[in-house]
N, C-alpha and C positions, 0 to 999 in steps of 0.2 A: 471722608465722604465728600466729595464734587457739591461746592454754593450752589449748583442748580438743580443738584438732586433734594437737597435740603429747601430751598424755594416752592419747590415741586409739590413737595409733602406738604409744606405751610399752605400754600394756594389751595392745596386738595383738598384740608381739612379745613380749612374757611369756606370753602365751598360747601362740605359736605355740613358745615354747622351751619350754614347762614339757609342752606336747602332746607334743614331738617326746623330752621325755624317759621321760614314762609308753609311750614307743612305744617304744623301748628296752628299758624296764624288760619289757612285754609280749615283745617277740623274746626277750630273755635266758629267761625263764621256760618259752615254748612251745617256742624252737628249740633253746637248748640245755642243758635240764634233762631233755633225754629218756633217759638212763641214771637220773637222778635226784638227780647228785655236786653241784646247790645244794641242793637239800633235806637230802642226808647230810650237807653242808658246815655248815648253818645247826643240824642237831642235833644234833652233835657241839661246836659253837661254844656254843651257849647252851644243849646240854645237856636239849629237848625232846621230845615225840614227832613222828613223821610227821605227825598227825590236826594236832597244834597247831602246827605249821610251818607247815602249809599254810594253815588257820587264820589267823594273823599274817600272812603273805603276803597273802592275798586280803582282809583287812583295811585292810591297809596301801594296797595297793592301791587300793581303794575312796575311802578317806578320803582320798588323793593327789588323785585323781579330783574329788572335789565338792571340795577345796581350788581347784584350777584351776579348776573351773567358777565359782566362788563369787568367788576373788581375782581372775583375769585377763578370762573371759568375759566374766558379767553385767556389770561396770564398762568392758568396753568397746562391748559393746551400748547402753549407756544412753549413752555419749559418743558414740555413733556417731548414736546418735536426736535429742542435744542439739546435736550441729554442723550 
């Protein structure tokens, strides 16, 4: 088997695991934060407001986000182009 077909695979399936954990991370937050007890959880823990929880969350989020797209995607799109 061709190092780039095998790269290929590796890049796919980090992709497809690091996707299927920011999808996670999204159900925890939409489904069941609807009382609000992660956000109470997370300001009571580190001692923040509401405004900057949320804040940091959707931060975090984001830059998870283009991490995946940056480390797993594009490097498997451009393997995907060179096999």
């Amino acid at each position: 088997m061709n190092p780039i077909h095998i790269l290929a695979t590796f890049f796919g399936w980090c992709a497809v695991i690091n996707i299927g954990i920011m999808l996670i991370f999204v159900l925890i937050m939409s489904v069941l934060n609807k009382d609000g007890f992660i956000i109470e959880l997370s300001m009571k823990i580190f001692g923040n407001t509401k405004e900057d929880t949320l804040a940091t969350m959707f931060r975090v989020f984001h830059q998870f986000r283009l991490l995946i797209i940056v480390l797993n995607v594009v490097p498997y799109i451009a393997l995907k182009i060179m096999a």
